[in-house]
ZAVEX-529901 format. One line per 4 residues: number of its first residue (from 1); their letters; for each residue x, y, z negated of N, C-alpha, C. Coordinates in pm, 1 decimal, decimal comma. Example, Ala and Ser with C-alpha at 12.3 -4.5 7.8 and 13.67 -1.06 7.14 Angstrom:
BEGIN
1	AS	1319,0/-569,0/-780,0/1230,0/-450,0/-780,0/1320,0/-330,0/-780,0  1285,0/-225,0/-708,0/1367,0/-106,0/-714,0/1290,0/3,0/-787,0
REM end
This chain:
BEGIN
1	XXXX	-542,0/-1434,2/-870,5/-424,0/-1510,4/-901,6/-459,4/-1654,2/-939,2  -587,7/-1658,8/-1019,3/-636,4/-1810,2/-1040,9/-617,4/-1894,0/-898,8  -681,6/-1867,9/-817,8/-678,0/-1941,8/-670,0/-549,5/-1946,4/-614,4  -446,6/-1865,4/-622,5/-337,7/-1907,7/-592,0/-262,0/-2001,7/-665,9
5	XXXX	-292,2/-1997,4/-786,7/-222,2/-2102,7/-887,2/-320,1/-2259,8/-877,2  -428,9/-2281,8/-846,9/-525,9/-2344,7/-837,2/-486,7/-2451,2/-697,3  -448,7/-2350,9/-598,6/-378,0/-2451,1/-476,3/-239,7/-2395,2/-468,8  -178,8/-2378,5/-508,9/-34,9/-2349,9/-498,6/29,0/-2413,8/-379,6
9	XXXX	51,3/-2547,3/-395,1/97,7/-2615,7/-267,9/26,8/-2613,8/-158,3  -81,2/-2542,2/-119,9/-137,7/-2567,7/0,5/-125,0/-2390,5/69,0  -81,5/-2339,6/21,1/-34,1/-2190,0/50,3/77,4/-2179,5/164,3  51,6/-2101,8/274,3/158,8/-2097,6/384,1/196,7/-1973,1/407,3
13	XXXX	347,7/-1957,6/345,5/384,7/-1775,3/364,5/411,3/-1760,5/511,4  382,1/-1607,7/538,7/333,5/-1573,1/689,3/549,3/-1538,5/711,6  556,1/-1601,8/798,6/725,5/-1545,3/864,3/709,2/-1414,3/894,7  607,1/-1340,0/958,5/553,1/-1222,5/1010,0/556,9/-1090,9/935,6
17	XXXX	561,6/-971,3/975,1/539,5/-883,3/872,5/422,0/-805,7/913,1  353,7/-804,9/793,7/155,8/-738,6/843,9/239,6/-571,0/861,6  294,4/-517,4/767,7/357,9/-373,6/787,3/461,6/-316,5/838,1  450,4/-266,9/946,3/539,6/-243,3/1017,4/704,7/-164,2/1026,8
21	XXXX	702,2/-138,5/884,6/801,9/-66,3/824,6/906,5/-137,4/789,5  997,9/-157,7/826,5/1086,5/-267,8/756,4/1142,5/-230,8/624,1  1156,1/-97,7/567,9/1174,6/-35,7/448,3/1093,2/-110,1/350,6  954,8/-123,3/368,1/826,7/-184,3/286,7/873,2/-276,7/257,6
25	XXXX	951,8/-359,7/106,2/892,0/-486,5/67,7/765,6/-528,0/70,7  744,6/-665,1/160,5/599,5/-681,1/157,6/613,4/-890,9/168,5  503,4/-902,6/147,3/536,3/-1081,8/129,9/346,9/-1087,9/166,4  365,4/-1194,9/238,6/185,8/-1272,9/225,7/237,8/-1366,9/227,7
29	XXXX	106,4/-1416,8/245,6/35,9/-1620,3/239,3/-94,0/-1635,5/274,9  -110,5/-1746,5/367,3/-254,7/-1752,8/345,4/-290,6/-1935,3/301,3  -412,9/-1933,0/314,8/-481,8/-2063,6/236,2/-613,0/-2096,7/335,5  -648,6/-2202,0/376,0/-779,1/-2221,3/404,0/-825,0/-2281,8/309,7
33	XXXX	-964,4/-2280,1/257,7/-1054,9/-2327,8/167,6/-1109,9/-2430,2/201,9  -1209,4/-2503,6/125,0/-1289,9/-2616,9/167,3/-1368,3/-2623,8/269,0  -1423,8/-2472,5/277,0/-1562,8/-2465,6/356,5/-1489,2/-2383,3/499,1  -1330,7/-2371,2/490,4/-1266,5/-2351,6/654,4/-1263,5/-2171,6/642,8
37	XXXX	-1268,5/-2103,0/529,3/-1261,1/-1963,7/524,9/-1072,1/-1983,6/484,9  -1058,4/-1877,5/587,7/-872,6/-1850,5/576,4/-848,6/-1760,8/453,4  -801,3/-1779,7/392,0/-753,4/-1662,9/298,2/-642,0/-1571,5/288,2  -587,5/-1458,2/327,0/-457,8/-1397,9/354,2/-460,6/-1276,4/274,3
41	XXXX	-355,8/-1343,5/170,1/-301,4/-1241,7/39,2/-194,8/-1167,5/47,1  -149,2/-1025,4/42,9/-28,2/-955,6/91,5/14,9/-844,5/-39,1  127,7/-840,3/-38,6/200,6/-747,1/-111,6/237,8/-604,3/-32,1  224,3/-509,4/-2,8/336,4/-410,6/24,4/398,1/-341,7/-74,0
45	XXXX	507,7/-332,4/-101,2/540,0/-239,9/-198,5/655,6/-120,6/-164,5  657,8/-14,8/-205,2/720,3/116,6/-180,5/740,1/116,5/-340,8  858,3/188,9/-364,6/915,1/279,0/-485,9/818,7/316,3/-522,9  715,7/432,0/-503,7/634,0/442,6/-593,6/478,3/395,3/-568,5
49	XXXX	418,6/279,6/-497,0/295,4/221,4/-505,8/315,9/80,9/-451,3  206,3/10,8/-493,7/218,0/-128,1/-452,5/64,5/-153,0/-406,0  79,6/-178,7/-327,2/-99,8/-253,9/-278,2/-95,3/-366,2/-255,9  -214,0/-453,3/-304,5/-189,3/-583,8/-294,6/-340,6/-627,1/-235,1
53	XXXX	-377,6/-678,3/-114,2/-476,5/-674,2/-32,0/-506,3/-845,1/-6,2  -633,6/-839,0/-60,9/-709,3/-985,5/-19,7/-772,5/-962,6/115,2  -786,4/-1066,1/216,2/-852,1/-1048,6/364,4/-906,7/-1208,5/322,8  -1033,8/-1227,9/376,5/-1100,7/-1361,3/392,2/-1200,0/-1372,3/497,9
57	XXXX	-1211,3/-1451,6/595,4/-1275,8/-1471,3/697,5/-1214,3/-1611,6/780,7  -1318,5/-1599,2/901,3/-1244,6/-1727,7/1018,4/-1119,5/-1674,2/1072,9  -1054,2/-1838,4/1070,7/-932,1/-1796,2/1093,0/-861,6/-1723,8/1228,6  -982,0/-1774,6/1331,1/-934,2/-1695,0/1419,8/-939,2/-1579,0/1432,9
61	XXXX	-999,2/-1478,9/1322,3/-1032,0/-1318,8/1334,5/-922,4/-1294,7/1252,1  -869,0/-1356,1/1162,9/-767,8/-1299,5/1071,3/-607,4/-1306,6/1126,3  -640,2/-1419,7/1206,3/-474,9/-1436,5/1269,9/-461,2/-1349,8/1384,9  -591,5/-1310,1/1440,4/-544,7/-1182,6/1545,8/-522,2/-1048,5/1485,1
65	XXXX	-387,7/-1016,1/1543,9/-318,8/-892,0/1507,4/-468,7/-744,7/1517,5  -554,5/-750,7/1605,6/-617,1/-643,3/1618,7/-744,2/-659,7/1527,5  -753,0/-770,9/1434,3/-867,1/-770,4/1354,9/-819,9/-601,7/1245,0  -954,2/-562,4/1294,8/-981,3/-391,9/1158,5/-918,6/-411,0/1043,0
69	XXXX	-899,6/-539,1/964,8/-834,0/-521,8/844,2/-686,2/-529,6/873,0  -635,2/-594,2/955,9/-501,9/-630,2/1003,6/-448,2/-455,1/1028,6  -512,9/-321,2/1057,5/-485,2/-292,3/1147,7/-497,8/-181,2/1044,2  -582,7/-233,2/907,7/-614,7/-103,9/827,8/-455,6/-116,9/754,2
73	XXXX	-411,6/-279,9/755,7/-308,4/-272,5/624,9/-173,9/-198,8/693,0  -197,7/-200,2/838,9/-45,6/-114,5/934,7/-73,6/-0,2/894,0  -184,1/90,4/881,7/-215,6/227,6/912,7/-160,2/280,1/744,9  -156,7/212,3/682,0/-142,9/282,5/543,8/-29,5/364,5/559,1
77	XXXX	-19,7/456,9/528,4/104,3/561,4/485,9/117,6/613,0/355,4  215,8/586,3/300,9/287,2/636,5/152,0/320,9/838,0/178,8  215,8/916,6/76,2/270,0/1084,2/111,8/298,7/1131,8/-48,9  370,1/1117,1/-72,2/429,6/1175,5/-196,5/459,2/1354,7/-172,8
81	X	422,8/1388,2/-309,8/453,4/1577,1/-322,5/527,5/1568,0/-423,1
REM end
């Protein structure tokens, strides 16, 4: 949260939704840094869990939809008993 408050104004929320659920409240942003590392911070939240997922790398691996982390944050499923 320091780094988001640290550049606040240089933060760009994604129009996009990383989770494919439209039920999911979910919100990101990302940031590039000094040294050109993208930063993409995300919320999902469900009634009963919230995950909140840091991704950091080049930006061109993070803005493609099929990068492994992009693809881990779709796969999540909420299974309540």
């Amino acid at each position: 949260m320091a780094r988001i408050a640290k550049y606040a104004e240089s933060w760009r929320a994604w129009e996009s939704k990383i989770y494919p659920d439209p039920a999911v409240d979910q919100a990101t942003a990302e940031f590039t840094d000094a040294k050109g590392v993208l930063w993409v911070h995300t919320y999902l939240v469900w009634p009963h869990l919230t995950i909140y997922a840091t991704i950091s790398g080049p930006k061109a691996q993070l803005t493609d939809q099929s990068n492994w982390a992009i693809q881990g944050l779709k796969s999540v499923r909420l299974v309540t008993h």
